[in-house]
DOSEZA-609167 format. One record per residue (C-alpha): x, y, z; residue number from 1. Coordinates in pm, whole numbers, plus 50000, padded with zeros to 5 digits. Example, Ala and Ser with C-alpha at 12.3 -4.5 7.8 and 13.67 -1.06 7.14 Angstrom:
REM DOSEZA-609167
(node (51230, 49550, 50780), 1);
(node (51367, 49894, 50714), 2);
***
This chain:
REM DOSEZA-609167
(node (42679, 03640, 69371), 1);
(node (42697, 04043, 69375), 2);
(node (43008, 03991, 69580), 3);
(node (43188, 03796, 69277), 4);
(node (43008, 04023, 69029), 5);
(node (43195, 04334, 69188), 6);
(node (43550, 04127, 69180), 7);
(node (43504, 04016, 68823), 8);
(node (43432, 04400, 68705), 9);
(node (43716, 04535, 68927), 10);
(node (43953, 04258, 68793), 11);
(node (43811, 04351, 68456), 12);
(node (43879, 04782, 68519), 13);
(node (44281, 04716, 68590), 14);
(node (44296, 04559, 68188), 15);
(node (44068, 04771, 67983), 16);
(node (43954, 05103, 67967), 17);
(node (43654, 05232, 68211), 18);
(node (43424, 05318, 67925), 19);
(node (43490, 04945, 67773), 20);
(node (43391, 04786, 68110), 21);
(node (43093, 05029, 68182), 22);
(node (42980, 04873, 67817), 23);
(node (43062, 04527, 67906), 24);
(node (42868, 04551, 68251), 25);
(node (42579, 04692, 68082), 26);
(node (42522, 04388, 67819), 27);
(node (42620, 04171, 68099), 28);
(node (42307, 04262, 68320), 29);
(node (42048, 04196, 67991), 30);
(node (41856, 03937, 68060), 31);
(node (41850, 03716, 67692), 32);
(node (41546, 03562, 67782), 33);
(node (41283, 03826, 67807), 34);
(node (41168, 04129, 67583), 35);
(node (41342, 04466, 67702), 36);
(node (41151, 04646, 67380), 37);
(node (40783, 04617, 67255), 38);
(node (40801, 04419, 66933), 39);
(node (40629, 04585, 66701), 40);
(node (40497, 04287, 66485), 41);
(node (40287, 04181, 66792), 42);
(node (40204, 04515, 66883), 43);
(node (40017, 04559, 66519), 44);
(node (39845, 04179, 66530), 45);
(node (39702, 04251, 66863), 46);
(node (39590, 04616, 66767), 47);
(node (39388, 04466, 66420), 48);
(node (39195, 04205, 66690), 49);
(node (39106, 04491, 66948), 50);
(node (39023, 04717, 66712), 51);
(node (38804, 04430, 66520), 52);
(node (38657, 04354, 66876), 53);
(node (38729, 04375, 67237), 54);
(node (38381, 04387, 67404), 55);
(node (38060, 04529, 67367), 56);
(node (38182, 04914, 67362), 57);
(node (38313, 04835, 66968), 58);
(node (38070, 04612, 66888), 59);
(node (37759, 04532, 66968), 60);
(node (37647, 04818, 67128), 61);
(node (37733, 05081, 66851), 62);
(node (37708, 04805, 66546), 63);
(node (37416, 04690, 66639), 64);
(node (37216, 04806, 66952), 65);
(node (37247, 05149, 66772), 66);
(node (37354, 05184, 66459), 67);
(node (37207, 04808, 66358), 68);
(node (36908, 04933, 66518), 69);
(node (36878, 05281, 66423), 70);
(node (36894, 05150, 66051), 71);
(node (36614, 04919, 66115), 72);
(node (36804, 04596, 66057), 73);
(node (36718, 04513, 66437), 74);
(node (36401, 04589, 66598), 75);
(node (36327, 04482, 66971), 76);
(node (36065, 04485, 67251), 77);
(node (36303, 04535, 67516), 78);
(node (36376, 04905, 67535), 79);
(node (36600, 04885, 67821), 80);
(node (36825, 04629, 67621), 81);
(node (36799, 04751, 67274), 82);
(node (36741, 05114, 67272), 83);
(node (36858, 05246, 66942), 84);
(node (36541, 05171, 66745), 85);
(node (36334, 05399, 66987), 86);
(node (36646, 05671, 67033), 87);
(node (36623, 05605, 67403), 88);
(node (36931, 05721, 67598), 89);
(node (37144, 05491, 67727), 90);
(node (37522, 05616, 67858), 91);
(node (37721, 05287, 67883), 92);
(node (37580, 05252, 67530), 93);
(node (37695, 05545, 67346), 94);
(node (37972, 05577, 67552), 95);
(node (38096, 05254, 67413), 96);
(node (38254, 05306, 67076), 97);
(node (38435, 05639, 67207), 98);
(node (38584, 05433, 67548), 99);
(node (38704, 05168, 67331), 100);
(node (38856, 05356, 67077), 101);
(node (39059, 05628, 67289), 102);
(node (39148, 05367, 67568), 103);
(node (39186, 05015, 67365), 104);
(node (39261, 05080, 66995), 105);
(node (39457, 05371, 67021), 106);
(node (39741, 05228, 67260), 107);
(node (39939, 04989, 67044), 108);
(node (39901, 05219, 66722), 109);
(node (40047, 05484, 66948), 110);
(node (40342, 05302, 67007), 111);
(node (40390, 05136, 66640), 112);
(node (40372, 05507, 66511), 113);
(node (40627, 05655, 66757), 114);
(node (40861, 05293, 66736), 115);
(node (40899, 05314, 66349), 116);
(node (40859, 05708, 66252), 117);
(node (41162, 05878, 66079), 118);
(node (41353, 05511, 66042), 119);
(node (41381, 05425, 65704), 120);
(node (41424, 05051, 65701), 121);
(node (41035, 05040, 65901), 122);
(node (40881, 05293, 65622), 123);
(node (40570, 05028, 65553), 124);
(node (40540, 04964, 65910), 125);
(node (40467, 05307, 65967), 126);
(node (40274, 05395, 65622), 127);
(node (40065, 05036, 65754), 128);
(node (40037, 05173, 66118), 129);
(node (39936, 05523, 65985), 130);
(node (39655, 05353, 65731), 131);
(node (39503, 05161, 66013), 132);
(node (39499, 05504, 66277), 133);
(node (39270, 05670, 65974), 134);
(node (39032, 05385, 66031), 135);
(node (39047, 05372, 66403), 136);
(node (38964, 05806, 66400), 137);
(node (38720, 05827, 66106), 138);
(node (38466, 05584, 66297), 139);
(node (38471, 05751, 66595), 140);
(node (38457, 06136, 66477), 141);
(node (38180, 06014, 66238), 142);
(node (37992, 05864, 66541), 143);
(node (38071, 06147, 66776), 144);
(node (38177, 06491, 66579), 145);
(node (38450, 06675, 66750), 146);
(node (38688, 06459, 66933), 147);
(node (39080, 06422, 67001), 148);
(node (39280, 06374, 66661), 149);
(node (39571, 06558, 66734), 150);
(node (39688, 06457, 67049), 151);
(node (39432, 06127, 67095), 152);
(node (39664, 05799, 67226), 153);
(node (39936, 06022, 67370), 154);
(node (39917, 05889, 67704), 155);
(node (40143, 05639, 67691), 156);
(node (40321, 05824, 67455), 157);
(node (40383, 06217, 67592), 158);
(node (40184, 06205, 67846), 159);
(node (39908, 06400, 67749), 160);
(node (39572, 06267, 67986), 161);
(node (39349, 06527, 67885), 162);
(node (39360, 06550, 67492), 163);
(node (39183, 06849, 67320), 164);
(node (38922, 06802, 67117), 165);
(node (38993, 06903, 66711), 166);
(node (38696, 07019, 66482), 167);
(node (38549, 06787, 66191), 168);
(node (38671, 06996, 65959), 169);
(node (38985, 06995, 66066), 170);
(node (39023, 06618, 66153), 171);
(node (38896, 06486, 65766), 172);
(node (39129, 06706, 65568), 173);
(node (39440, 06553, 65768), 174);
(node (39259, 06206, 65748), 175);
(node (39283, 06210, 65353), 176);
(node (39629, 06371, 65366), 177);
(node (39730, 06105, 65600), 178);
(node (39615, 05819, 65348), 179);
(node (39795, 05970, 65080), 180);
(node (40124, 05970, 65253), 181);
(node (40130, 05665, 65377), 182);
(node (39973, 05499, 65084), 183);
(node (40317, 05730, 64833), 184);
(node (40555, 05601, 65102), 185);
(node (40448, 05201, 65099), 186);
(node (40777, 05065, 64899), 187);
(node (40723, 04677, 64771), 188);
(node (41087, 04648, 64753), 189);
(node (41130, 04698, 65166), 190);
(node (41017, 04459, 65435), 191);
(node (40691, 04516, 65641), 192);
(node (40508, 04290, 65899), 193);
(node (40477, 04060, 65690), 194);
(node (40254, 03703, 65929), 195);
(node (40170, 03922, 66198), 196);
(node (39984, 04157, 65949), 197);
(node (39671, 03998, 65967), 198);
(node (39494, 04148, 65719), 199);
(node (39713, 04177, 65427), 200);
(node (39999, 03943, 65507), 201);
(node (40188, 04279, 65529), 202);
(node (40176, 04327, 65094), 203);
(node (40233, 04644, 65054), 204);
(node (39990, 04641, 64727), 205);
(node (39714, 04533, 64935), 206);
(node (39779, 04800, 65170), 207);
(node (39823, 05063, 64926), 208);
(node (39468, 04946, 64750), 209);
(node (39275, 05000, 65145), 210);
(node (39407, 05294, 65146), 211);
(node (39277, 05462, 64843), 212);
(node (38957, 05250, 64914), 213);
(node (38942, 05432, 65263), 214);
(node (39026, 05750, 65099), 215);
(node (38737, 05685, 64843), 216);
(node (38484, 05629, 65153), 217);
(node (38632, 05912, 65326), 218);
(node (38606, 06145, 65048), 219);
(node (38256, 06068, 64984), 220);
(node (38163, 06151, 65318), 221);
(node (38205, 06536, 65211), 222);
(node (37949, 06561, 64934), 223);
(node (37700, 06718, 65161), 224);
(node (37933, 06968, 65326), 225);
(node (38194, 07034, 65059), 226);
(node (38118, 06895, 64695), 227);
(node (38471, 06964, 64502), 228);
(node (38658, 06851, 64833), 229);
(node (38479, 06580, 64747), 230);
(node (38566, 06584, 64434), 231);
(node (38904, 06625, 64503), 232);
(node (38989, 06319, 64716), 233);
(node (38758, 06128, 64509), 234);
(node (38982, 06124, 64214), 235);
(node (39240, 06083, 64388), 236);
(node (39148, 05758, 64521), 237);
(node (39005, 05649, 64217), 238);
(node (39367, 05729, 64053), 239);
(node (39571, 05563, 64301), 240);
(node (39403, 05244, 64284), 241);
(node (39088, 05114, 64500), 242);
(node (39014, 04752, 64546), 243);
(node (38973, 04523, 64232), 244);
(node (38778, 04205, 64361), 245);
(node (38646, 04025, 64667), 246);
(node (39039, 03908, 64730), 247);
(node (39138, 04303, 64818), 248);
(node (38863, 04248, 65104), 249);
(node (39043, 04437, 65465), 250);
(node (38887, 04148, 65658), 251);
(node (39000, 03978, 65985), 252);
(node (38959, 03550, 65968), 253);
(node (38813, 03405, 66317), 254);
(node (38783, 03120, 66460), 255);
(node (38583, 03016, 66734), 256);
(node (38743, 02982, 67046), 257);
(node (38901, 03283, 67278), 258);
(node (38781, 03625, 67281), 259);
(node (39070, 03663, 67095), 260);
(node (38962, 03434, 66821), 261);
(node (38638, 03467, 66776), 262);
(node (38411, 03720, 66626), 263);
(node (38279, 03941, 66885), 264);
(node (37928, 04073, 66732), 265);
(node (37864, 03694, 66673), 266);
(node (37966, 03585, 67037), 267);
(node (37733, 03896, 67175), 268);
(node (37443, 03810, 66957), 269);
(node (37428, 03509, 67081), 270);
(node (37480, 03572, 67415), 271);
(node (37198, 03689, 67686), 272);
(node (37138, 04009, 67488), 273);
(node (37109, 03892, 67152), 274);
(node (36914, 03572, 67050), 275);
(node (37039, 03253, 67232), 276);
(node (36940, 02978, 67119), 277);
(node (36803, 02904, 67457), 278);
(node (36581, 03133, 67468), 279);
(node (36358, 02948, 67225), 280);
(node (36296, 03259, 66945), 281);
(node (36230, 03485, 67267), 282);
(node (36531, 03687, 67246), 283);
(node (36562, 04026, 67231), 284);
(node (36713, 04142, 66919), 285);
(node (36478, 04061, 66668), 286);
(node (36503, 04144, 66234), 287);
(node (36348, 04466, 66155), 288);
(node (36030, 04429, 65983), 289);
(node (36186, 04756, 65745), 290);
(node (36461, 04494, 65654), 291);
(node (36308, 04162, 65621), 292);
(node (35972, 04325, 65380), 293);
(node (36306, 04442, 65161), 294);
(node (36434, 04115, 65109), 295);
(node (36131, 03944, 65051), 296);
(node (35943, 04154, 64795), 297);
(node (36268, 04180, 64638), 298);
(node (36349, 03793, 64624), 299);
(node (36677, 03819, 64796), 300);
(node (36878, 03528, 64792), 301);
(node (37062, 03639, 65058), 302);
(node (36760, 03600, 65278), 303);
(node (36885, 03256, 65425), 304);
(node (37242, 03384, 65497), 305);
(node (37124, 03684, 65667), 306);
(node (36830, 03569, 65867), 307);
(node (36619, 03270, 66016), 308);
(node (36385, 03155, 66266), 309);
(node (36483, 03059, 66582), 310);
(node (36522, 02649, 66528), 311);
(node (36758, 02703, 66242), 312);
(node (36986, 02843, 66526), 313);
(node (36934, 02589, 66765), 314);
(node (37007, 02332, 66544), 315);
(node (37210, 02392, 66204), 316);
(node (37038, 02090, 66039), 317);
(node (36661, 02269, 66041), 318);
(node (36832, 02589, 65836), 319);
(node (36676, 02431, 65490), 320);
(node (36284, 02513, 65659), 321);
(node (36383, 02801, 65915), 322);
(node (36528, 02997, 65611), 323);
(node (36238, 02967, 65389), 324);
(node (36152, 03306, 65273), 325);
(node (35777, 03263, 65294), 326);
(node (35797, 03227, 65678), 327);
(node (36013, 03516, 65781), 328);
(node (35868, 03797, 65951), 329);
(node (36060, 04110, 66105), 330);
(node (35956, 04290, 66424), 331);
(node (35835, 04669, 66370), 332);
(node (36055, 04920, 66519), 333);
(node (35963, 05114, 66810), 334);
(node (35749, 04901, 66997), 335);
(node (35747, 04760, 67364), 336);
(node (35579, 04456, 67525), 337);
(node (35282, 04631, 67614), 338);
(node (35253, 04875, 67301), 339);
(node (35269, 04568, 67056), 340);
(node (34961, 04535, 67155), 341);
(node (34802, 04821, 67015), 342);
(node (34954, 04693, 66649), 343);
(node (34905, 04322, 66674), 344);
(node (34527, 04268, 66868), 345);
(node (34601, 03902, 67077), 346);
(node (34975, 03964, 67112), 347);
(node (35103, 03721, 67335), 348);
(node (35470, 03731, 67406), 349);
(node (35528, 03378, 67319), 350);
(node (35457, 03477, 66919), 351);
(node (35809, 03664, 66925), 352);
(node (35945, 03312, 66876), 353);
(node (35740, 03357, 66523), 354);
(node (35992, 03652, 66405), 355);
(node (36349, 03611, 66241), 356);
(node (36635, 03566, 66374), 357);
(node (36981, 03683, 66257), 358);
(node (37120, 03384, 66133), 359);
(node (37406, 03253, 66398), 360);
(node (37550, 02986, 66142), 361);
(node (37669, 03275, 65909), 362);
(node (37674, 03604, 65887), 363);
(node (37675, 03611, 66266), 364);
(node (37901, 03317, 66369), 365);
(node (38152, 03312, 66598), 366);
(node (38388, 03213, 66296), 367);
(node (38225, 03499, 66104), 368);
(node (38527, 03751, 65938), 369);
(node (38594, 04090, 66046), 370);
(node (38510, 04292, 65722), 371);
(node (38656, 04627, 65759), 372);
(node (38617, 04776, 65433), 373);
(node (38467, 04537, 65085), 374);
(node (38528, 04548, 64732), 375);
(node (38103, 04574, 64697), 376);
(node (38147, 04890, 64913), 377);
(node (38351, 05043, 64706), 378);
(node (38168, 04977, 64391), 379);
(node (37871, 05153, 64520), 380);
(node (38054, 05452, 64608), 381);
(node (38207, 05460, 64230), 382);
(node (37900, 05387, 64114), 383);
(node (37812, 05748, 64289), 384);
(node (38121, 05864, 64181), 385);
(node (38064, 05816, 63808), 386);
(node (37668, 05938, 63853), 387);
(node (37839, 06239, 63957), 388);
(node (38040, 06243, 63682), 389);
(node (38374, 06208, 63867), 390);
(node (38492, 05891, 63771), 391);
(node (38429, 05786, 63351), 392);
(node (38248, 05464, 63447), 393);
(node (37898, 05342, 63413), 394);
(node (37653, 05362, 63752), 395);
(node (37519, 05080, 63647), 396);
(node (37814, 04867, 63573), 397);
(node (37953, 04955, 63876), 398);
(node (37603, 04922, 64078), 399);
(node (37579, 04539, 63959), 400);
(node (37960, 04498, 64041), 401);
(node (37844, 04596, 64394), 402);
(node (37544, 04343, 64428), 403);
(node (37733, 04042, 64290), 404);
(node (38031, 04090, 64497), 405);
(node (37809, 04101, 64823), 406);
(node (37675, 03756, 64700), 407);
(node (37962, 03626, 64613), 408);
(node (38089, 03715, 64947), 409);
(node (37895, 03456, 65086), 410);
(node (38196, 03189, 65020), 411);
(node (38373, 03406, 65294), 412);
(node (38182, 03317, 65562), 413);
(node (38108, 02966, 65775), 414);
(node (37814, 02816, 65705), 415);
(node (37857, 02657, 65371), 416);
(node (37625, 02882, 65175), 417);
(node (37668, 03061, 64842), 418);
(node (37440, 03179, 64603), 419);
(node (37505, 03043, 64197), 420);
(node (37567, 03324, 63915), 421);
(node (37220, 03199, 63782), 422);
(node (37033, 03342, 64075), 423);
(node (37258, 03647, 64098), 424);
(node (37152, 03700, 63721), 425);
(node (36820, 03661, 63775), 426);
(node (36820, 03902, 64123), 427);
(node (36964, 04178, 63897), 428);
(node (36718, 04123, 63638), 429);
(node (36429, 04119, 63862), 430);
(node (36613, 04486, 64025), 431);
(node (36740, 04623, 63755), 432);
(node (36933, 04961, 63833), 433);
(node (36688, 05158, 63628), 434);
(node (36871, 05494, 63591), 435);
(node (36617, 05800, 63625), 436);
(node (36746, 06089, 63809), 437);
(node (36990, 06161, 63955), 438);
(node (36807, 06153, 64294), 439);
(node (36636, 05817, 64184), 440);
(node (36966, 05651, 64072), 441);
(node (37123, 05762, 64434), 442);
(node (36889, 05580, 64602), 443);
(node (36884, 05277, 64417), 444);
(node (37267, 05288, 64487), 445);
(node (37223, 05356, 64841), 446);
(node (36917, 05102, 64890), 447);
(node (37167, 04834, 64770), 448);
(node (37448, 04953, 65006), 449);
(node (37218, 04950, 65309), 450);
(node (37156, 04558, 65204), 451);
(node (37507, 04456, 65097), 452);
(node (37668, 04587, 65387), 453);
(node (37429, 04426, 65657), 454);
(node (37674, 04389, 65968), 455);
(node (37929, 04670, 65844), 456);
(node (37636, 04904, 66072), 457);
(node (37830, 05141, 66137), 458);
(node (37942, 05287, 65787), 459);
(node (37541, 05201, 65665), 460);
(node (37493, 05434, 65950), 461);
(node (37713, 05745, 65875), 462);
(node (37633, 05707, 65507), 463);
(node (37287, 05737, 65545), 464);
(node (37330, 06054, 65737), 465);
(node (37466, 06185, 65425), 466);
(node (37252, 06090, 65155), 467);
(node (36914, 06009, 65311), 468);
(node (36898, 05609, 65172), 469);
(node (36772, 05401, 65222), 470);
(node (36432, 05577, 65317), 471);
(node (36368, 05468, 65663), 472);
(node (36040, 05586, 65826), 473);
(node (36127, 05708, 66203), 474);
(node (35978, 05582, 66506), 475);
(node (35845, 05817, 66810), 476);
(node (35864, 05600, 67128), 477);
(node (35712, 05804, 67450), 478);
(node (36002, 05945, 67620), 479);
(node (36249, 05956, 67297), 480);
(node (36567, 06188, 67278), 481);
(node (36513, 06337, 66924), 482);
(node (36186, 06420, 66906), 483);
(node (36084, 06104, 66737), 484);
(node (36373, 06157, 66442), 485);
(node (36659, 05932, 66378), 486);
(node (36958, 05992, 66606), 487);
(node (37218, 06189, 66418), 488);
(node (37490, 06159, 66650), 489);
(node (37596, 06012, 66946), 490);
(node (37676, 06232, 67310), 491);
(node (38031, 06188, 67455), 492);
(node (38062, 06051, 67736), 493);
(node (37999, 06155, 68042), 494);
(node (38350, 06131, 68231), 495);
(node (38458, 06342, 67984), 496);
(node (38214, 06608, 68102), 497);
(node (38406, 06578, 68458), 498);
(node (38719, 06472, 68362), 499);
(node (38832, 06669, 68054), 500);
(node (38594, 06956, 68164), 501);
(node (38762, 07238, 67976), 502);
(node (38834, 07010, 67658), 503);
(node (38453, 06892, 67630), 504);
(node (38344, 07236, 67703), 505);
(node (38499, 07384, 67448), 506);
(node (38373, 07097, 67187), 507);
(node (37990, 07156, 67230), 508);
(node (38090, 07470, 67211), 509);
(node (38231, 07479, 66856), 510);
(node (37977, 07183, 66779), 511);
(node (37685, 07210, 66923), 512);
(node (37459, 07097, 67248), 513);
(node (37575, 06758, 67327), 514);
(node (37290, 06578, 67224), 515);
(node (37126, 06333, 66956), 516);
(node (36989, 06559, 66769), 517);
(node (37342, 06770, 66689), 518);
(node (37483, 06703, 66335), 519);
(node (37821, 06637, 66273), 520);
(node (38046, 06897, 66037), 521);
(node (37979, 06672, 65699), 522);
(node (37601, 06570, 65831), 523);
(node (37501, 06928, 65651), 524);
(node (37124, 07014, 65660), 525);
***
């Protein structure tokens, strides 16, 4: 075949000129039936599902082993398994969200930003790809401080294996400027990625609405450190256009299935670590008792879609008694098998069964959504907003826009649940938002966040750092890493101590010691 190759092309060089052949030779040897490019449509539909959940290391361990856990939603016995409600170190823990994020979700964005920049005819693919690397960094410098932002996921890219590490305050003002470029450039009248955008269907609208709704979250997060940056970006946001309604939701559908079809937290809840249904109620993440007392003396009617006993998730048919308010009861937080004891005299470890549950069927099933960013969110924060007189609205407008799109959010989810306008009413009239000052009124706001955002640990997390709510009362386990104080960060990890020595030195250096205990730039005493 080579042979007859050669004596076609030489035949072919006596008629035509050599450049012509070398062109003809070239498209000969394509092969039609296989990719020679990446195609970028894939590349961003398998980026939203990695960065929505790959394994543990974005997931379960920082959701909920630390930051679930840290915020007292989970509470556990096991302090080997579940170490963030006693701030216990644990490397392959903290280590988690920072792997995952500088050696999973960075990749494909890399290569959607460097396929489409500078080409006018993929300007929403790129304002889209540059939208979604804002909310792959911002997680991961708010969980860690310093890290790579200027050279992070340029491996693949330009080579670069051993990024340096950017300050905080260096990292959120290019953040915000980032969202506001992309979100100018986004042009309805052009195509984007239209099916394999799972999120928005690639609407440009939609896109331009997360972005300001981002920028809104992200702007917030400056209050402590810089109050008219804050300022700044916050009316900014607010002018562009944040999300309307629960249908401007960033969420990611599952279904159950694959790991890349199902919802990851839910799959590693229920698995060995979490609260199998096997195990009979003795799992080891357990409801915080801080959480569970809050929706009871409150009369939640979320209660059943957050949380039940352990038959309910055995078998779906018993949730109608296992979700019974009256019954519930949440584990206190920094406790072991043998120090339970000392709180509960007779404590047998068979009465863990007796303790709620995170309810599988719902909020944590394996068709659960991905909810990257909610309309309730963001009516909280401009419910802050206007109580700091940055946005004309009424706190308290805005504060019951919040709670009645987190119930009405229930719809969302598997499960069949939702709770009627009636009982939504009657919630908000039973927990009023009662104004007072302007310390009071933040943490009613923030109280309500910290409940309407159950499962979204991870922001609850980093905003609590900033404003102090909800008022969580820390634990001080023997052999703790802060002192018996809530974590406040979390330490890199340690290959980057031996592999990016001079990078990581240089970051505690400009930071601070590498430990729990170190704030972040916007975490301002």
């Amino acid at each position: 075949m080579n042979y007859i190759t050669r004596t076609i092309t030489a035949v072919l060089c006596t008629s035509f000129l050599l450049s012509s052949c070398d062109k003809g030779f070239k498209d000969m040897n394509v092969n039609p039936n296989a990719y020679n490019s990446p195609v970028i449509g894939s590349l961003f539909s398998y980026n939203i599902i990695k960065t929505a959940g790959s394994d543990d290391d974005n997931t379960l361990y920082p959701n909920d082993k630390l930051s679930g856990a840290m915020m007292q939603y989970f509470a556990s016995l096991n302090p080997y398994q579940w170490t963030g409600d006693k701030y216990l170190v644990k490397p392959g823990y903290s280590d988690g969200l920072f792997n995952a994020v500088f050696n999973v979700e960075l990749k494909e964005n890399g290569q959607i930003l460097a396929l489409t920049k500078d080409k006018p005819d993929l300007i929403n693919e790129y304002a889209i790809a540059r939208i979604w690397h804002v909310y792959i960094m911002h997680r991961v410098t708010d969980m860690y401080g310093n890290v790579p932002y200027f050279q992070a996921g340029q491996g693949y890219i330009a080579g670069i294996y051993k990024p340096k590490y950017d300050l905080q305050s260096d990292i959120y003002p290019a953040m915000l400027k980032l969202l506001d470029s992309a979100a100018g450039d986004l042009d309805p009248s052009k195509s984007s990625f239209g099916a394999a955008d799972y999120l928005y269907g690639g609407d440009p609208a939609a896109w331009k609405r997360f972005a300001y709704s981002l920028m809104l979250r992200l702007g917030m997060r400056l209050t402590k450190v810089d109050a008219a940056l804050a300022e700044t970006w916050v009316k900014k946001a607010i002018a562009g256009g944040v999300m309307q309604s629960n249908a401007d939701i960033a969420k990611l559908d599952h279904t159950d299935g694959s790991e890349l079809n199902f919802y990851w937290d839910g799959e590693e809840l229920r698995g060995g670590e979490g609260v199998p249904p096997s195990a009979k109620g003795l799992g080891y993440g357990k409801m915080g008792q801080t959480f569970v007392n809050y929706l009871k003396n409150t009369n939640d009617p979320r209660l059943p879609f957050y949380i039940t006993l352990w038959p309910g998730n055995a078998d779906p048919s018993q949730l109608p008694t296992s979700t019974q308010p009256a019954i519930q009861k949440g584990l206190p937080n920094g406790y072991d098998y043998s120090s339970i004891k000392t709180l509960i005299p007779g404590w047998t470890d068979d009465m863990l069964a007796e303790y709620s549950e995170i309810n599988l069927n719902t909020i944590a099933s394996n068709s659960t959504p991905s909810i990257f960013q909610s309309y309730a969110e963001v009516q909280f924060y401009m419910a802050e907003a206007a109580l700091r007189g940055w946005d004309p609205g009424d706190p308290k407008t805005y504060y019951e826009n919040g709670v009645k799109a987190s119930m009405q959010m229930e719809t969302l989810y598997p499960g069949g649940m939702s709770i009627s306008d009636t009982k939504i009413s009657d919630y908000l009239t039973a927990n009023p938002y009662t104004g007072g000052t302007f310390d009071q009124q933040m943490q009613q706001i923030h109280t309500q966040l910290w409940v309407s955002l159950f499962m979204n640990n991870i922001e609850v997390y980093a905003n609590w750092r900033r404003t102090g709510y909800p008022v969580l009362v820390p634990v001080n386990y023997p052999g703790n890493a802060t002192g018996g104080t809530i974590s406040r960060r979390l330490p890199y990890p340690q290959s980057e101590a031996s592999l990016n020595t001079e990078n990581y030195k240089a970051a505690v250096q400009a930071q601070g010691p590498d430990l729990f205990t170190t704030r972040v730039w916007w975490d301002k005493n």
